[in-house]
C-alpha positions in Angstrom: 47.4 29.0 -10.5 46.6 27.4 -7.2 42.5 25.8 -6.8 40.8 28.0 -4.4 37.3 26.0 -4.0 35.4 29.3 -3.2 35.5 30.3 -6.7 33.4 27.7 -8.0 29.6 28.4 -8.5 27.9 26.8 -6.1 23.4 26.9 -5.6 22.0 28.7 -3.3 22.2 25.6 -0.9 25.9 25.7 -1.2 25.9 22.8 -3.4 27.6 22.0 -6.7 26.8 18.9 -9.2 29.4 16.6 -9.8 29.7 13.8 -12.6 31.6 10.7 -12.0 33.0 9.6 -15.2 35.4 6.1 -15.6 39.0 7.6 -16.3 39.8 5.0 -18.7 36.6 4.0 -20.5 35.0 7.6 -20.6 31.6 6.1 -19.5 29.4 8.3 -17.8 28.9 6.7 -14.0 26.6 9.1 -12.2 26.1 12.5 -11.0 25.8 13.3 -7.3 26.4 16.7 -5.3 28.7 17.8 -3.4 29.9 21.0 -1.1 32.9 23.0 -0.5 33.4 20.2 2.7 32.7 17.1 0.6 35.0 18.9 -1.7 38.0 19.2 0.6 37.4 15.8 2.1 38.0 14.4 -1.6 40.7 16.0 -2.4 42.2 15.6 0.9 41.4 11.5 1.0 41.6 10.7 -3.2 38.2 9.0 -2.0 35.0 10.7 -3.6 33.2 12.1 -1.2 29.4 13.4 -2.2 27.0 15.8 0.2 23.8 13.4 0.5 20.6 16.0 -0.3 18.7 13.5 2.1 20.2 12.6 4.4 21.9 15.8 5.2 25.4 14.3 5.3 28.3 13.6 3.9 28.3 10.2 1.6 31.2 8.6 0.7 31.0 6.6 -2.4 31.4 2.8 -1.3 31.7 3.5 2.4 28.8 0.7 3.1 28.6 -1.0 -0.3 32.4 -1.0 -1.0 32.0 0.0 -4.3 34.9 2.7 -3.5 35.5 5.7 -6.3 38.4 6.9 -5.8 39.7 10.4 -7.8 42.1 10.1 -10.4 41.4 14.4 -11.5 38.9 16.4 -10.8 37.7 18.9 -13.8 35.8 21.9 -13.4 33.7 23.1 -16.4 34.1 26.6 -18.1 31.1 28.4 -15.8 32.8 27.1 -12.6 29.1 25.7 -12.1 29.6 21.7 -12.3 32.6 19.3 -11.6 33.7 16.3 -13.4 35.6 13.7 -11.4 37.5 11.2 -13.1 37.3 8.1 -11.2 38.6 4.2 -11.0 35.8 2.8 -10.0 35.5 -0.5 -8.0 32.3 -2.4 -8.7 28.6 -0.6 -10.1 28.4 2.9 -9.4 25.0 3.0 -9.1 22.6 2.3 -6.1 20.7 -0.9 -8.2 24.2 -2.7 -8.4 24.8 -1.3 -12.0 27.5 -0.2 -13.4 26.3 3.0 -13.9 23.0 5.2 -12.9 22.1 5.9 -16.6 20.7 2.1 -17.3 17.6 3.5 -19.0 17.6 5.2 -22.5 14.8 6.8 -24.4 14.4 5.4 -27.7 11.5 5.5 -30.5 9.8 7.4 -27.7 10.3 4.1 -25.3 12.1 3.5 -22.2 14.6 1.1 -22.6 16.5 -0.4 -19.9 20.3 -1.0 -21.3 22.2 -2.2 -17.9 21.7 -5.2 -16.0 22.7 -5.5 -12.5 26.1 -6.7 -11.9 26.6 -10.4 -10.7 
């Protein structure tokens, strides 16, 4: 069965959330969003391409940082309402130069930061 983006799920500001995920370690990287056009573009380029909520524009990862994702497969889940994107990542993922965006966990009712920047 051929991919035919329309039949994902997308909100009502034609926009779908999308978790980057390390192919080989299984670590959870970040979650961004994208749209049927970031969609295509990633697909088309093997680059991950995110729709920026923001900025209004298209955001492709490592384009000014050169922290590049680039797609290894892209999963959709069973609702058609949320990607995942496996990924080789090059350098942190996140925006604070870590190596992923979920650096702070919640423990004995505490907020624990767990990631350090990356040298």
């Amino acid at each position: 069965m051929s991919f035919d983006p329309t039949s994902l799920k997308y909100d009502q500001s034609g926009l779908i959330p999308c978790i980057a995920q390390d192919h080989v370690t299984g670590e959870v990287l970040m979650m961004a969003w994208m749209n049927a056009a970031s969609l295509a573009r990633t697909l088309d380029t093997g680059n991950v391409t995110y729709w920026s909520r923001s900025r209004a524009a298209f955001w492709a990862k490592g384009e000014t940082s050169g922290h590049v994702q680039r797609l290894v497969e892209l999963r959709v889940d069973c609702d058609r309402d949320c990607l995942l994107a496996l990924v080789s990542q090059e350098g942190p993922a996140c925006h604070t130069n870590r190596r992923s965006c979920f650096y702070t966990a919640l423990r004995d009712g505490q907020e624990v930061e767990i990631l350090t920047p990356m040298a």
